[in-house]
C-alpha positions in Angstrom: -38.8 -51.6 -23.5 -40.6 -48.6 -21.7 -40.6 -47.9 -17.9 -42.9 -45.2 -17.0 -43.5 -43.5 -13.3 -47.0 -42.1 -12.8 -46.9 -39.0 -10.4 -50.7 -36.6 -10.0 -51.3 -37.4 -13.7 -48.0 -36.8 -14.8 -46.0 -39.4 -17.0 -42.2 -39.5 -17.4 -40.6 -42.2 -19.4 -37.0 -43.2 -19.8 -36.3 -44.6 -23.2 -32.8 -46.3 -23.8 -31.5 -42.9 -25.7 -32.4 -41.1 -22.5 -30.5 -43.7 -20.1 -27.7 -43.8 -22.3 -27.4 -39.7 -22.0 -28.0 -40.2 -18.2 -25.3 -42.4 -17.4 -22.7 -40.3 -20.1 -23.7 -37.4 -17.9 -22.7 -39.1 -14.7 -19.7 -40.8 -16.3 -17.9 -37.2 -17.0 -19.1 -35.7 -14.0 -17.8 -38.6 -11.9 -14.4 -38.1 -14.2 -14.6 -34.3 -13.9 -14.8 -34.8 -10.3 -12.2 -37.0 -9.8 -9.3 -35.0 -12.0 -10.8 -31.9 -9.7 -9.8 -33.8 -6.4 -7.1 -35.2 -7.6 -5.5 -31.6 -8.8 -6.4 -30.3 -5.9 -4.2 -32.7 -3.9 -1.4 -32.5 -6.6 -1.1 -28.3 -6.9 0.9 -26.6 -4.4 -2.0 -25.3 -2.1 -2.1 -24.7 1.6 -4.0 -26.7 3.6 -6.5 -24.1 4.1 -7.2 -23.4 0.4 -7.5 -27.2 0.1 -9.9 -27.7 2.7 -12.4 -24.9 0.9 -12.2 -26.5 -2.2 -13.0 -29.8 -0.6 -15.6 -28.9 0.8 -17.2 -26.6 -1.9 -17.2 -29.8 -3.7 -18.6 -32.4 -1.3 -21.3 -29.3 -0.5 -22.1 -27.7 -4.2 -20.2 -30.5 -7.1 -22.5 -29.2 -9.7 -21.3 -25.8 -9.0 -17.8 -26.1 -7.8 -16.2 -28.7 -10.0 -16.9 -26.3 -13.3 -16.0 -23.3 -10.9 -12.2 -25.2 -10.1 -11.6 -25.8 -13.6 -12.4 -21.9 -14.7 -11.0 -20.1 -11.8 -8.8 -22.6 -9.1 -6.0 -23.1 -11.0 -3.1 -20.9 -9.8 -0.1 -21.3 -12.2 -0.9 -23.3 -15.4 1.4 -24.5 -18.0 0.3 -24.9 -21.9 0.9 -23.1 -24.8 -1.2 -20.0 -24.2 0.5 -19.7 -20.7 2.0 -15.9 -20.6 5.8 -16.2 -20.5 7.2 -15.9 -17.1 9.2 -12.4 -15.9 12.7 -12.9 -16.1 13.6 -9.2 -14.8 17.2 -8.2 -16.0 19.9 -6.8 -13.4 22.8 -6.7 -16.1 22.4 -3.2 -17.4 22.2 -1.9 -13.9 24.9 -3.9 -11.6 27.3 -1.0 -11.0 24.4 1.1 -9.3 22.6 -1.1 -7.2 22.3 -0.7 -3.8 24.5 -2.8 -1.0 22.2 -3.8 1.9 23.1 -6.0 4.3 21.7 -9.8 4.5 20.3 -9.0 7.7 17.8 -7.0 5.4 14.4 -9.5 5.7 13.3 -7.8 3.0 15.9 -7.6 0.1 17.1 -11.1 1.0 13.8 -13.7 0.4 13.4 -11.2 -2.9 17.0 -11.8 -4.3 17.0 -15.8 -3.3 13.9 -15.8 -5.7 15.3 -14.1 -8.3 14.4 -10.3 -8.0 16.9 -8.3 -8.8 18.2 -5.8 -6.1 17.1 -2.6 -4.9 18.7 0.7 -7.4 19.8 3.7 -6.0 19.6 7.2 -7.4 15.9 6.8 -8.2 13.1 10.0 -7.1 10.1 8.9 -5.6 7.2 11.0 -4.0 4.2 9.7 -2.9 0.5 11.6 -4.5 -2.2 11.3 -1.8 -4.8 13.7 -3.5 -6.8 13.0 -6.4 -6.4 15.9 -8.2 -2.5 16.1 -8.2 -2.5 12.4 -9.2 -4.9 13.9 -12.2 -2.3 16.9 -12.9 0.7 14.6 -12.7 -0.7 11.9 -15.3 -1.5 14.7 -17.7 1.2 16.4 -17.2 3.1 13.4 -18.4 1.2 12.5 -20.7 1.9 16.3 -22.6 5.6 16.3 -21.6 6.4 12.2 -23.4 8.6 12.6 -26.2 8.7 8.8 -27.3 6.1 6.6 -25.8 3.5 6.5 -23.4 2.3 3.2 -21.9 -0.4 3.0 -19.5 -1.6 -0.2 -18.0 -4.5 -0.8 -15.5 -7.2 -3.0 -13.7 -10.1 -0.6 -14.3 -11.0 2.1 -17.0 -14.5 3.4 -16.8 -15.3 5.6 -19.5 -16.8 8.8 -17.7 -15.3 12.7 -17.1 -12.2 11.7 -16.2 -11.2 9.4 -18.8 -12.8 11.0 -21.5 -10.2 14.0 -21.1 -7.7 11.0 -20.3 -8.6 9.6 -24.0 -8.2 13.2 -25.5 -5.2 13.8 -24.4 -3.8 10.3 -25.6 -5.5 10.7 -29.0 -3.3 14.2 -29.7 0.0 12.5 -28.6 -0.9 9.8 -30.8 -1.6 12.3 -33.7 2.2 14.0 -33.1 3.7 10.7 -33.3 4.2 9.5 -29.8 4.1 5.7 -29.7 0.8 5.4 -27.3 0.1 1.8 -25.9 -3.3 1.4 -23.3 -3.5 -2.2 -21.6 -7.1 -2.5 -19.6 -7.8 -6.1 -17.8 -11.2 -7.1 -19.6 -13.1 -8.0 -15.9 -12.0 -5.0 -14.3 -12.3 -2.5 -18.1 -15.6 -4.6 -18.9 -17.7 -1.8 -19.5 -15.2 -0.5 -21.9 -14.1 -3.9 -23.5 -17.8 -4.1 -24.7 -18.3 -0.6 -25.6 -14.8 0.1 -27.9 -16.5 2.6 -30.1 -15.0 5.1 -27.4 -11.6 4.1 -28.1 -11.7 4.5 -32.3 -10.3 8.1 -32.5 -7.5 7.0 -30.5 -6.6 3.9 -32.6 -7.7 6.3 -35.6 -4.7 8.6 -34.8 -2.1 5.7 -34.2 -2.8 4.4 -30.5 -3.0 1.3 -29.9 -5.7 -0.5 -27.1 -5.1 -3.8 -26.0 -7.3 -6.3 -23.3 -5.8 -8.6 -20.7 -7.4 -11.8 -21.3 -10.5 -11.8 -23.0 -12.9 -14.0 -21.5 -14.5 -15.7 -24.4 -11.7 -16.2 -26.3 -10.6 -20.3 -25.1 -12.6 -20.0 -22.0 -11.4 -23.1 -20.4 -7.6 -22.0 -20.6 -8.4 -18.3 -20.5 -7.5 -17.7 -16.2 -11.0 -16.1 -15.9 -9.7 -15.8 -12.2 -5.9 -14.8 -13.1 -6.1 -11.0 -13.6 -3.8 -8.4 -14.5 -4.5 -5.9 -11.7 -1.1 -4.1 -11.9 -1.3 -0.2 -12.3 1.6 0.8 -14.8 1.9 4.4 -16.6 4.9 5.0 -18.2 6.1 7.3 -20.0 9.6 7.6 -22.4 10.8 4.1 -20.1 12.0 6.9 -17.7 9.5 8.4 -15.7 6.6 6.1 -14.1 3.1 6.8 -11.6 2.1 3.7 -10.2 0.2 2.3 -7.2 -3.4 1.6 -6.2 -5.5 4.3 -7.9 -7.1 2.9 -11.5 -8.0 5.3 -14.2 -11.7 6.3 -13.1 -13.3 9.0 -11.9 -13.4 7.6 -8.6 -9.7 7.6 -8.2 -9.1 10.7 -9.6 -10.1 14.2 -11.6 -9.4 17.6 -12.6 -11.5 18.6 -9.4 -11.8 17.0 -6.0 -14.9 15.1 -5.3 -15.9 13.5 -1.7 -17.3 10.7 -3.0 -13.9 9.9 -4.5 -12.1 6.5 -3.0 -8.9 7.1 -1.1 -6.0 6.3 -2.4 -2.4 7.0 -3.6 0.4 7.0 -6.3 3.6 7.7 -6.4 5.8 8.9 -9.2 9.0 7.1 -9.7 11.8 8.7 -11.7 15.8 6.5 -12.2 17.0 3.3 -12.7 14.0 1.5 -10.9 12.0 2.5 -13.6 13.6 -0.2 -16.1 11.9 -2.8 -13.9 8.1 -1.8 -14.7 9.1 -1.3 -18.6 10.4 -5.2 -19.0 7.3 -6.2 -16.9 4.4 -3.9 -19.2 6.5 -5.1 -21.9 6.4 -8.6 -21.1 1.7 -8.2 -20.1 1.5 -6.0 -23.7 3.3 -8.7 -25.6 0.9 -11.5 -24.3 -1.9 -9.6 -23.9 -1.4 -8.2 -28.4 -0.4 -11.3 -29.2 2.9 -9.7 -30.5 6.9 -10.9 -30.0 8.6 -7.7 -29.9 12.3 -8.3 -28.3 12.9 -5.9 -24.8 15.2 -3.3 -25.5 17.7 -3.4 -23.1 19.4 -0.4 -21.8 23.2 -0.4 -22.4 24.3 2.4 -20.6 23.4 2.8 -16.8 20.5 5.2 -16.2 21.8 8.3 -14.5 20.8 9.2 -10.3 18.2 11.6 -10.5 17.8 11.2 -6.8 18.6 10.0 -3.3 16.1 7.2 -2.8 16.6 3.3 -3.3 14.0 1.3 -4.5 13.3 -2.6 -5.5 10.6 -3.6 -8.0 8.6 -6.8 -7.4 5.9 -7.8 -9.3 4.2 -11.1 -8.5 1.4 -13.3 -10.0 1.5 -16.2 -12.5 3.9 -15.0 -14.6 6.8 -15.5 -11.8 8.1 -19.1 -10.7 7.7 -18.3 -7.4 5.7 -16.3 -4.6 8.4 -14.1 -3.7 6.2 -11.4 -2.6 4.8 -13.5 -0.3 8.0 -14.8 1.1 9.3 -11.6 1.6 6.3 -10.3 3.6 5.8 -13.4 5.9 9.4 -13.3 6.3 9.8 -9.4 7.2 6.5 -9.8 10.0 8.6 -12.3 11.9 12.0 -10.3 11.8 10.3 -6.9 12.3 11.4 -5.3 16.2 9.5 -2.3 16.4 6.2 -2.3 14.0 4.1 -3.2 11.6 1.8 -0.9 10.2 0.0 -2.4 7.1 -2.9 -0.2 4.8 -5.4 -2.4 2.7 -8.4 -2.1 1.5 -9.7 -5.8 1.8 -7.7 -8.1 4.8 -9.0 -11.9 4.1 -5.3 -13.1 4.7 -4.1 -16.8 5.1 -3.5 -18.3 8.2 0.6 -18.2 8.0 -0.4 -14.4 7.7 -2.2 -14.2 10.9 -0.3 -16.5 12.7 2.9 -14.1 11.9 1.1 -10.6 13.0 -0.2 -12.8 16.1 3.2 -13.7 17.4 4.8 -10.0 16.5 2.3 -9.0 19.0 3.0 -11.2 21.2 6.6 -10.0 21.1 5.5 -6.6 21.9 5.9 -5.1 18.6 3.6 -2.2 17.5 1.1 -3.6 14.4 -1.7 -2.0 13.1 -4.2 -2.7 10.6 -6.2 0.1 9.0 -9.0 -0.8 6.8 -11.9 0.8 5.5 -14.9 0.1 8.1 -16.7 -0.4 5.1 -15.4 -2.1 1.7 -17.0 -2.0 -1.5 -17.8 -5.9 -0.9 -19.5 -6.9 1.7 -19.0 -10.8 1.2 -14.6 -9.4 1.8 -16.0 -7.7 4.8 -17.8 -10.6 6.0 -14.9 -12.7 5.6 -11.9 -10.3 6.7 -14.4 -10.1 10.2 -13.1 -13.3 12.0 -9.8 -12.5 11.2 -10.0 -9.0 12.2 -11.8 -10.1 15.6 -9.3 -12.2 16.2 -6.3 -9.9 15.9 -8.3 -7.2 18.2 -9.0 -9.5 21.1 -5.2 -10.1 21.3 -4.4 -6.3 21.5 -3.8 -5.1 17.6 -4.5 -1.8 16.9 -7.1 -2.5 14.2 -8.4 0.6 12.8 -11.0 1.3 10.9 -11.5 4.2 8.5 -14.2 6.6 8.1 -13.8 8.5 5.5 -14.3 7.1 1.3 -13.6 3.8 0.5 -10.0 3.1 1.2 -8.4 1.6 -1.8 -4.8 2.4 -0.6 -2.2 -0.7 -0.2 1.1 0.1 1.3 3.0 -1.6 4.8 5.9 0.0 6.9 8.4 -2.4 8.5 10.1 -1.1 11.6 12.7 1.2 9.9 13.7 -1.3 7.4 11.6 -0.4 4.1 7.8 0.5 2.9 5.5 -1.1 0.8 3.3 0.3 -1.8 1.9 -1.2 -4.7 -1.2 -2.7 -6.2 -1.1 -5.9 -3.7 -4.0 -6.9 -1.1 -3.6 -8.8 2.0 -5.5 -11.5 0.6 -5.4 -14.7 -1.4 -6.9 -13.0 -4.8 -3.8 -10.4 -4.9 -1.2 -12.6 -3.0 -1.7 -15.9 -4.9 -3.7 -15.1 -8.4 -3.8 -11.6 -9.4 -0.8 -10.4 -11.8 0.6 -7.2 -9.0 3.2 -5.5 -8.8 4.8 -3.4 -6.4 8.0 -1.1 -5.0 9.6 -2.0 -2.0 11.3 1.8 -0.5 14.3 1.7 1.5 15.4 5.4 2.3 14.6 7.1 5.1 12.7 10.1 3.2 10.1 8.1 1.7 9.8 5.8 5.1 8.9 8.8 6.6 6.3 10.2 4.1 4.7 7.1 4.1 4.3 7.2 7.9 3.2 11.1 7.9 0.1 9.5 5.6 -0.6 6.5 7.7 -1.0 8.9 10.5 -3.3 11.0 8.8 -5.5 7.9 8.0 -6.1 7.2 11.5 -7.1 10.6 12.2 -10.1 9.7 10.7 -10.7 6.9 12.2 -11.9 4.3 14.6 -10.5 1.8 16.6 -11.4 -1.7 17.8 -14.0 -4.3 16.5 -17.8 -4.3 18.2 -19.2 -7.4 19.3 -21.0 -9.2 16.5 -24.4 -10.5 17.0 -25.0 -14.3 17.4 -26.5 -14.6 13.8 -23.6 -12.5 11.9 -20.9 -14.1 14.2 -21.9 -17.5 12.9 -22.1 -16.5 9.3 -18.2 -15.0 9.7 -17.3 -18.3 10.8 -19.0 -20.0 7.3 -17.2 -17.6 5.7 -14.0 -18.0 7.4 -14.0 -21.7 6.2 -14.4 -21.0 1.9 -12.5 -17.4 2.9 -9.6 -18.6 0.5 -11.7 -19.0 -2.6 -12.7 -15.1 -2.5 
């Protein structure tokens, strides 16, 4: 009935309770396992992505197969799925803009269902901390309905604390004050919410994207809400890269601030980024509140033309994606693309390789150092890669550079909250605005340039040890 195993003294005996647990244990890993594989061959993946999982598995099961089931599942479909986009262009069709379908831009977007680019919006682009500060408080005092303000990270510190007052005393006069914080990004905050009482005290309301405990196997640990919205009356908007931290932005300027930028959107285009906060507040609370839909047509305040696009797992479709890979192979003249962390997928590369193959002038600026050195690690290869064929990859001195925008030729520019890498293009709920008027073309190039004055160029050689830990990396570089 016993079978014992005598090691140095040591006795361990397997009763029939303990075999019986044994073989139960093997029996759901060995089912575990196999629904992993076998969703991993069913899902829409590239072969890429596929490969790392494989391999994470064969390599690390223990590890990985929980891992696939909490994080590697991309667009899920159950009853706590958050309700897909479906962006309106009714109340808006006799203002938006005619381009041409030789556009490469507009065209992949509208095939996927975005609607089309608006005209008659404002736009500026806000390089400096302290005037993205001025202009968020500044709207925050001048709402006369609501303000809704939606982002990836809020760390209670300086900054936010005077962010907080402020929304506490709007709330008091009646304005309608909603704050949506992703839980990984807001964790500090999520588990300290004794900060956020005298705001709820006074009418606000505070909401979390996803908490993580709450159903934690159908919870998209790995899905997060990384859009920066801050709206205010549904007509006047800042958005972009910068989160609501005191290393994004303050009342006074700071060097060890990260870089980056907002813009301030005014017009029709703003409608777009109040159906999608709508939609991430709604799922987030846990309430149904119908959109209200503008009637009327939202009067030009403006010369520019702009095209929201969010993307994540709340739209059918990668349309961003599209759009992007699409726009490097019909680009003529450049390419100049401004992220903070460049782990891209090999359709990615494969496009910027043959635009500069065609002669066409791309560059890649990127902090010389992130804030993660396993994204640096793996971005490496790919950066190596592109320099030895003649991209201008430049690498910036100054702060951390959080910034995400991309100029095509003459065509339009990109900013927004998207990365050039799997997290942000396949996982992450983004959004951002594509800008198709010269104006803002050209203020976005006037700040690229100013970038690489403070910067270097070109990749050094690696040594033999870190060159062969790039390479590891390369290989599980789609499950960052």
């Amino acid at each position: 009935m016993y079978t014992a195993n005598r090691l140095k003294g040591f006795s361990i005996e397997a009763t029939p309770l303990h075999l019986f647990y044994g073989y139960l244990v093997i029996t759901i890993g060995g089912v575990l396992l196999f629904l992993a594989i076998s969703h991993i061959l069913y899902q829409k993946r590239s072969p890429t992505s596929m490969t790392a999982w494989m391999l994470a598995i064969i390599f690390m099961p223990f590890i990985t197969v929980p891992l696939y089931f909490l994080i590697g599942i991309r667009k899920r479909e159950n009853k706590y799925t958050k309700a897909s986009i479906q962006l309106h262009e009714a109340h808006q069709k006799n203002i938006h803009i005619d381009i041409t379908p030789s556009n490469a831009l507009t065209n992949i977007l509208e095939k996927n269902g975005i609607p089309p680019a608006t005209k008659g919006n404002r736009y500026e682009l806000i390089t400096k901390d302290t005037e993205a500060y001025t202009r968020l408080m500044n709207e925050i005092e001048k709402a006369t309905e609501s303000i809704d303000l939606g982002t990836y990270v809020f760390s209670y510190d300086v900054t936010t604390e005077k962010i907080l007052e402020a929304l506490t005393k709007r709330a008091s006069e009646g304005i309608r004050v909603r704050l949506l914080l992703d839980v990984v990004g807001s964790l500090g905050s999520y588990l300290r919410q004794k900060n956020f009482q005298a705001l709820r005290n006074a009418g606000g309301e505070v909401g979390f994207f996803i908490p993580i405990m709450s159903r934690p196997f159908q919870s998209y640990i790995n899905l997060r809400n990384h859009r920066k919205i801050y709206l205010f009356d549904r007509k006047r908007l800042l958005s972009g890269g910068m989160n609501l931290s005191d290393d994004y932005l303050g009342e006074e300027s700071s060097t060890k601030r990260w870089d980056d930028i907002l813009y301030y959107l005014e017009g029709p285009a703003v409608f777009g980024f109040y159906e999608i906060f709508h939609n991430d507040w709604n799922y987030a609370s846990g309430q149904t509140t119908p959109l209200e839909l503008l009637h009327e047509p939202v009067e030009a305040v403006g010369e520019n033309s702009v095209q929201v696009v969010p993307s994540g797992p709340d739209i059918p479709t990668d349309a961003l994606y599209e759009a992007l890979l699409n726009a490097i192979y019909t680009c003529r003249k450049r390419i100049w693309i401004v992220t903070p962390y460049f782990v891209p997928d090999e359709n990615i590369v494969q496009a910027l390789i043959i635009a500069q193959h065609k002669g066409i002038d791309v560059k890649l600026i990127t902090p010389k150092h992130s804030d993660n050195w396993i994204a640096d690690l793996g971005r490496s290869p790919y950066m190596r890669e592109l320099d030895a064929i003649g991209v201008d990859v430049i690498l910036y001195e100054g702060e951390m550079l959080h910034a995400k925008a991309i100029l095509f030729d003459n065509m339009g520019g990109m900013i927004g909250s998207v990365n050039i890498d799997n997290r942000s293009l396949f996982l992450n709920y983004e959004i951002v605005t594509f800008a198709y008027s010269t104006q803002l073309i050209e203020s976005i190039e006037s700040w690229m340039q100013e970038l690489m004055k403070n910067s270097t160029r070109g990749m050094k050689q690696p040594t033999k040890l870190r060159e062969a830990v790039e390479n590891i990396m390369k290989v599980f570089a789609p499950l960052l």
